[in-house]
MDAnalysis code that builds the backbone (N, CA, C; Angstrom):
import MDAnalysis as mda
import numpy as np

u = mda.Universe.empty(354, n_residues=118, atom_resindex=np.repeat(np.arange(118), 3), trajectory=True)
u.add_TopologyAttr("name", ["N", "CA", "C"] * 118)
u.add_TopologyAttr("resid", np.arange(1, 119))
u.add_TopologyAttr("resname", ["UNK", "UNK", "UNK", "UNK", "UNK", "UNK", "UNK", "UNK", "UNK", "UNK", "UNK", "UNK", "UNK", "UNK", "UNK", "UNK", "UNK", "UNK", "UNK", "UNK", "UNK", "UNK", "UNK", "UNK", "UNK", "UNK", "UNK", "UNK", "UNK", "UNK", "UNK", "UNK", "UNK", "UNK", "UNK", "UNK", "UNK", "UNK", "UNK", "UNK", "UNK", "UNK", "UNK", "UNK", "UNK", "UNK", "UNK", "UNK", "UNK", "UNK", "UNK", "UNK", "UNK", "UNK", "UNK", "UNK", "UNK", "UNK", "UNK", "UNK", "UNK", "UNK", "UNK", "UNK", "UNK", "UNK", "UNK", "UNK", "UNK", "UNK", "UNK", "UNK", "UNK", "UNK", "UNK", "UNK", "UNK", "UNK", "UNK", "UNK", "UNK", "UNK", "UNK", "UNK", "UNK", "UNK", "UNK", "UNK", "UNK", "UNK", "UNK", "UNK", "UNK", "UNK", "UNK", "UNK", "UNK", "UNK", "UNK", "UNK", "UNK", "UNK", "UNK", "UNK", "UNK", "UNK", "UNK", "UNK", "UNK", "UNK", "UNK", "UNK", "UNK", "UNK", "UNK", "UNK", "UNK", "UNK"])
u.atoms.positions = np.array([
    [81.310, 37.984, -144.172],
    [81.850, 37.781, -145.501],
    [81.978, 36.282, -145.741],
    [81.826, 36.061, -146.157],
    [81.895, 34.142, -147.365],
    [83.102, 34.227, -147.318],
    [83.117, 32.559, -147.236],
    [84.566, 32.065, -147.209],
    [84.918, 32.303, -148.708],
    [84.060, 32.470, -150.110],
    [84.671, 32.694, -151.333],
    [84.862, 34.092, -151.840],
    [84.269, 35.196, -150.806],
    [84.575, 36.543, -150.884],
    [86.159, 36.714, -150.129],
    [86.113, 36.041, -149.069],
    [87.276, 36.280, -148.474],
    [88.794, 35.774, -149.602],
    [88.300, 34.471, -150.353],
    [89.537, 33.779, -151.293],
    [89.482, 34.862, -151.861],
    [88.321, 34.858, -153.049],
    [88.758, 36.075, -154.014],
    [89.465, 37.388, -153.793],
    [89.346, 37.993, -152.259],
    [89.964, 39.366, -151.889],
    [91.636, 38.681, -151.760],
    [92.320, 37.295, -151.240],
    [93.382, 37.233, -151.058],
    [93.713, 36.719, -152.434],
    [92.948, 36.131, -153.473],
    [93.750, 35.999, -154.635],
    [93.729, 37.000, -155.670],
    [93.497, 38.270, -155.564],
    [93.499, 39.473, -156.336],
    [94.736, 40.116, -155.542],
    [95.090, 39.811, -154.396],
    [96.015, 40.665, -154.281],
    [97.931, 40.085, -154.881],
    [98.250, 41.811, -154.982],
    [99.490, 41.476, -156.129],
    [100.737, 41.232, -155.589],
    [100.641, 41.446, -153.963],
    [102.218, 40.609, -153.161],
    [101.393, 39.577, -152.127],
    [102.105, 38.412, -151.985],
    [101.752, 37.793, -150.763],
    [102.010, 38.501, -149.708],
    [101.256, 37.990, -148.339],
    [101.050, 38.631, -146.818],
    [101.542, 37.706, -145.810],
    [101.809, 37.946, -144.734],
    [102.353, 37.052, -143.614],
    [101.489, 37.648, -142.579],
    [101.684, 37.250, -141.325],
    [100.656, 37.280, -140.406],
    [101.730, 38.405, -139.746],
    [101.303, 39.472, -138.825],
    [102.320, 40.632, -138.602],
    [101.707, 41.239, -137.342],
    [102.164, 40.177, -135.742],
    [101.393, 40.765, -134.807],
    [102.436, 41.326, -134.276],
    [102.352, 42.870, -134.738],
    [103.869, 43.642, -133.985],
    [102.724, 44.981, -133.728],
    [103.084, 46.184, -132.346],
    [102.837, 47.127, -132.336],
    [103.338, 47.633, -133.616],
    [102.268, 48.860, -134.323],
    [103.040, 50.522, -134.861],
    [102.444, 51.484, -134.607],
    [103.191, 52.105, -134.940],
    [102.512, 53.974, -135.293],
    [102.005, 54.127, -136.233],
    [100.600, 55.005, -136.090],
    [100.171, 55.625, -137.224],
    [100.228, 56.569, -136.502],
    [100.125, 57.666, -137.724],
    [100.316, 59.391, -137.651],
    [99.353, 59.707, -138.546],
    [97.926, 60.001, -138.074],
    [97.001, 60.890, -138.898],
    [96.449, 61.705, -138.636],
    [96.188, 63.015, -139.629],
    [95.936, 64.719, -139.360],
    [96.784, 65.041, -137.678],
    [98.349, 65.097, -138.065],
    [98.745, 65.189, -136.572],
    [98.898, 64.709, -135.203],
    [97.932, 63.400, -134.941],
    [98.079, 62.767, -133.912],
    [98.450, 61.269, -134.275],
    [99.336, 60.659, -133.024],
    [99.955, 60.078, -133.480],
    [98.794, 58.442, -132.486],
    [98.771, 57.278, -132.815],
    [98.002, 56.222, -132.358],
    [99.119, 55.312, -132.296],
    [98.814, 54.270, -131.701],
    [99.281, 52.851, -131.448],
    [98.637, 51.970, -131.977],
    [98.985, 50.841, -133.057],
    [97.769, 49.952, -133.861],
    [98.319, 48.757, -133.625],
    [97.610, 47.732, -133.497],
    [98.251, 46.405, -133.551],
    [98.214, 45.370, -134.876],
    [99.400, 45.244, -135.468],
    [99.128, 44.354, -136.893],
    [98.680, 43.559, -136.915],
    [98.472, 42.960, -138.037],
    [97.776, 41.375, -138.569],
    [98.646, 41.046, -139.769],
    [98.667, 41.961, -140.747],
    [99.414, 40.843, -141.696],
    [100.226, 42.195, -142.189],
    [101.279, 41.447, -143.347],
    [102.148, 42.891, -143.824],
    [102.522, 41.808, -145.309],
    [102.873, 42.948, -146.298],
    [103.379, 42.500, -147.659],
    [103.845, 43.255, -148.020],
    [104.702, 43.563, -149.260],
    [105.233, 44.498, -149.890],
    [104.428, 45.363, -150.695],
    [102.743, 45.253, -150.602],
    [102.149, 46.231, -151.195],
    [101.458, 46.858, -150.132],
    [101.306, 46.408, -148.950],
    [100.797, 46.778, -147.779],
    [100.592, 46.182, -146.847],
    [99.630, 46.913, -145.660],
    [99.873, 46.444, -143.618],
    [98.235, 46.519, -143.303],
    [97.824, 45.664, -142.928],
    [96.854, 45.158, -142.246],
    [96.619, 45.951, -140.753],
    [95.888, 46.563, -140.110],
    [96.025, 46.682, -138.746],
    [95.041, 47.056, -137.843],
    [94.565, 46.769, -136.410],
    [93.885, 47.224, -135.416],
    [93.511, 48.066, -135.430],
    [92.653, 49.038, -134.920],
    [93.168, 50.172, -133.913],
    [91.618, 50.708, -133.327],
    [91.559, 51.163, -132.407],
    [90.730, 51.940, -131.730],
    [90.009, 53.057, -132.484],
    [90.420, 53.679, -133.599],
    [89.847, 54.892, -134.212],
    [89.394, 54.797, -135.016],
    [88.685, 55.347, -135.584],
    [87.992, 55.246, -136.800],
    [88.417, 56.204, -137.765],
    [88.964, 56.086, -139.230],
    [89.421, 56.528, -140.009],
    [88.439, 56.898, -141.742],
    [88.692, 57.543, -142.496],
    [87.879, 57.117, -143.849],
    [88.749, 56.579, -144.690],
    [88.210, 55.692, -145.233],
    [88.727, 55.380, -146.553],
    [89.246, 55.998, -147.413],
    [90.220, 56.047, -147.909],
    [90.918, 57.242, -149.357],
    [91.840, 57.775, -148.231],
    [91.944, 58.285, -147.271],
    [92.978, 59.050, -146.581],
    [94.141, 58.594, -146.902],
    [95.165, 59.306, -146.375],
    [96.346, 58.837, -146.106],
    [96.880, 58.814, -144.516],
    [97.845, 58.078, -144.492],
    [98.477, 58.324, -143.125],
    [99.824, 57.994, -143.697],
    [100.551, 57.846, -142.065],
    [102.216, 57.630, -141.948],
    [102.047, 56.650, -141.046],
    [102.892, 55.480, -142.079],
    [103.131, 54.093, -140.755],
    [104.439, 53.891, -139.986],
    [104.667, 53.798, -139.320],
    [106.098, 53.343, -138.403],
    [105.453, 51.738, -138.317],
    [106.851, 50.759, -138.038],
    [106.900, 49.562, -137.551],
    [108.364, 48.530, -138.267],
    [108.842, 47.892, -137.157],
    [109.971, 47.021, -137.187],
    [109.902, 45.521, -138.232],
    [110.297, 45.848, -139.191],
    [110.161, 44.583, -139.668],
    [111.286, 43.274, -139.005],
    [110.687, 42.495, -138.819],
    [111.435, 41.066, -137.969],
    [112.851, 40.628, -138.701],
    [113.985, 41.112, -137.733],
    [115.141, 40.778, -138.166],
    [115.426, 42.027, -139.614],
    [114.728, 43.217, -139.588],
    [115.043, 43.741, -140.351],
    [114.771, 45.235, -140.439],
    [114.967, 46.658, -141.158],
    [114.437, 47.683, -140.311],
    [113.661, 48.115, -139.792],
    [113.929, 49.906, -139.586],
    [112.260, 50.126, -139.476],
    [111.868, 50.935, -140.312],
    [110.459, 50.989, -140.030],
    [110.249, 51.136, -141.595],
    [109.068, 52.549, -141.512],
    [109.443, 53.714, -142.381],
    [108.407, 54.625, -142.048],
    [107.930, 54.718, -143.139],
    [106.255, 54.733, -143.489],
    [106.044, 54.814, -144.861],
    [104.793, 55.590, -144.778],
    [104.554, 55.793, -146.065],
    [103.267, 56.762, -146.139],
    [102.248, 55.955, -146.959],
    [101.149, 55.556, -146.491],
    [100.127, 54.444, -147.248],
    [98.351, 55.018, -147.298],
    [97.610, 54.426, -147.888],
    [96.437, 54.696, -148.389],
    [95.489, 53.877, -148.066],
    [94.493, 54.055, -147.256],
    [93.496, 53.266, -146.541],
    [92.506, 53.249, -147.391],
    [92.567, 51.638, -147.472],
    [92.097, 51.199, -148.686],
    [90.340, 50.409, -148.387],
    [90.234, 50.305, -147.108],
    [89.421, 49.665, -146.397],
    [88.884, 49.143, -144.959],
    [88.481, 49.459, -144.659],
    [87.629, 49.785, -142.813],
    [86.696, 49.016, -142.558],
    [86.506, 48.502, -141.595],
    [85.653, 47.432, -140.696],
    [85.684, 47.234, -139.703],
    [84.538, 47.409, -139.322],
    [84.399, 47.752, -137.688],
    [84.006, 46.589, -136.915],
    [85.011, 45.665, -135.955],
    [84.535, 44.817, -135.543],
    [83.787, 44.774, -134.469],
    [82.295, 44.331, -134.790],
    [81.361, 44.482, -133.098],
    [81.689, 43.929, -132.387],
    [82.706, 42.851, -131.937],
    [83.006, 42.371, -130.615],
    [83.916, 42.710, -130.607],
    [84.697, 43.464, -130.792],
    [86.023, 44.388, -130.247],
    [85.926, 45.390, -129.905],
    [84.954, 45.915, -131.253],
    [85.163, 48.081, -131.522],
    [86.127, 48.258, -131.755],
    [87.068, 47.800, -132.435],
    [88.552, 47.651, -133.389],
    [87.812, 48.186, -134.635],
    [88.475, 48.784, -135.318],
    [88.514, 48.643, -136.838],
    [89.872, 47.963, -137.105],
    [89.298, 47.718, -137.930],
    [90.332, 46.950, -139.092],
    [90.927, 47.619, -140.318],
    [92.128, 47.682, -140.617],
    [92.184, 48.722, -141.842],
    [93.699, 48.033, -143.039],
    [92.787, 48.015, -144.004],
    [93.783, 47.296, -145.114],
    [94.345, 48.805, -145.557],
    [96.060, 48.688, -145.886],
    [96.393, 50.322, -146.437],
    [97.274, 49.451, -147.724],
    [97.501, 50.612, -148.577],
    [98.361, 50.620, -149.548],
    [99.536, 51.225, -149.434],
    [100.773, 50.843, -149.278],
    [102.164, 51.755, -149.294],
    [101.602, 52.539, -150.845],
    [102.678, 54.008, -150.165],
    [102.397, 54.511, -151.367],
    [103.987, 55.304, -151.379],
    [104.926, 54.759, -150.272],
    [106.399, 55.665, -151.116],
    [107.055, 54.690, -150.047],
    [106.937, 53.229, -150.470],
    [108.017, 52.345, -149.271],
    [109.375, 51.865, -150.185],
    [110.450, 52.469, -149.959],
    [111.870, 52.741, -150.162],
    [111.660, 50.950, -150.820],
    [113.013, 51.316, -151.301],
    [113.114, 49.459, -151.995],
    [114.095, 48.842, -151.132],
    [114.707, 49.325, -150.436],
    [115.406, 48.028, -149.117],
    [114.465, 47.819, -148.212],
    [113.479, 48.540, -148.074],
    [112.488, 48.034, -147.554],
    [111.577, 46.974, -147.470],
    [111.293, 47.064, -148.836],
    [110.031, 46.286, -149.575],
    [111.675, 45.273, -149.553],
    [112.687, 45.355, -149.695],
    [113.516, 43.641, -149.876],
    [113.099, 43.063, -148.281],
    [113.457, 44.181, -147.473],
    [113.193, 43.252, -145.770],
    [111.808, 42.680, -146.196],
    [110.577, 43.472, -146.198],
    [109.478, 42.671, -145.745],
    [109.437, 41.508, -146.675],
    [109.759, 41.746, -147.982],
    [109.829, 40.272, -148.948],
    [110.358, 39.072, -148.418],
    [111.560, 39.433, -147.558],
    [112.080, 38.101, -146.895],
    [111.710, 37.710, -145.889],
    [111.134, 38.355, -144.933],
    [110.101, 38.290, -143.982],
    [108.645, 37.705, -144.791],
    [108.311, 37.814, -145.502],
    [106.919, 36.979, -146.099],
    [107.593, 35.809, -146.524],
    [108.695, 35.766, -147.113],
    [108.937, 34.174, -148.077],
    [109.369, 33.537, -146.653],
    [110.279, 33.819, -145.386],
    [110.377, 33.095, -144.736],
    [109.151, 32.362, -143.664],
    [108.029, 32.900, -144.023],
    [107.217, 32.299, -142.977],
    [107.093, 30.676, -142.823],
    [106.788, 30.097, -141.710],
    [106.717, 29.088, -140.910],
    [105.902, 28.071, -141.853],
    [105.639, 26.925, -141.817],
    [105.295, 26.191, -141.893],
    [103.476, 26.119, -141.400],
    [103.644, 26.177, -140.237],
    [101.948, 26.553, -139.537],
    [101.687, 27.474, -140.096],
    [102.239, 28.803, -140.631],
    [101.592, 29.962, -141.427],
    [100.940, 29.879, -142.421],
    [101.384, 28.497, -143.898],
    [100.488, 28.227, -144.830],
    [99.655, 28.398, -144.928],
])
C-alpha cells in the first residue's frame, strides 16, 4: 500500500487511534482466540491473530483498557490482511454496542498518548 493510500485510510477515519499492544479475546462462531493489538479508538481495535476470518462478520472483543476497564464489546470486521512474513492477519473492526464509559476510558487513553506516539 502507498504511503498516500495509507494517509488517506487514517484521515477518513472518524475517532483518532493510539498504538494498543495488549493481549485480547476474540469470540467467533463459539471459539474463543487470543489476538495481539495494534491500535484502539473509540470507533474501533486493530488486531493480530493467527486465523483467518471474513469480512462483514461479527465477533465479541474482550481487552483491558490502560488504567481503565475492561471492556467487552461486539464489533464488525471491517477488513483483513494477510501478512506473508508472519501469516498474521490483520483485522480493522468496528464497535458496534461499546457502552459510553467505555468509549470515555479509551478516549482518555488516546488523548493521553506519549509524545514518541505522534
Amino acid at each position: 500500500m502507498s504511503t498516500k493510500a495509507v494517509q488517506d485510510q487514517v484521515s477518513r477515519r472518524k475517532y483518532p487511534r493510539r498504538n494498543f499492544r495488549r493481549k485480547m479475546g476474540i469470540l467467533f462462531e463459539g471459539k474463543y482466540w487470543m489476538g495481539n493489538g495494534v491500535e484502539v479508538g473509540e470507533g474501533g481495535v486493530s488486531f493480530l491473530l493467527g486465523q483467518a476470518f471474513p469480512e462483514g462478520r461479527s465477533l465479541v472483543i474482550n481487552f483491558q483498557v490502560p488504567s481503565g476497564a475492561f471492556v467487552t464489546v461486539q464489533a464488525e470486521i471491517r477488513n483483513v490482511k494477510k501478512d506473508l512474513r508472519t501469516g498474521l492477519f490483520s483485522y480493522g473492526t468496528l464497535f458496534k454496542t461499546l457502552k459510553f464509559e467505555h468509549k470515555k476510558d479509551i478516549r482518555s487513553y488516546v488523548s493521553a498518548r506519549s509524545e514518541s506516539e505522534q
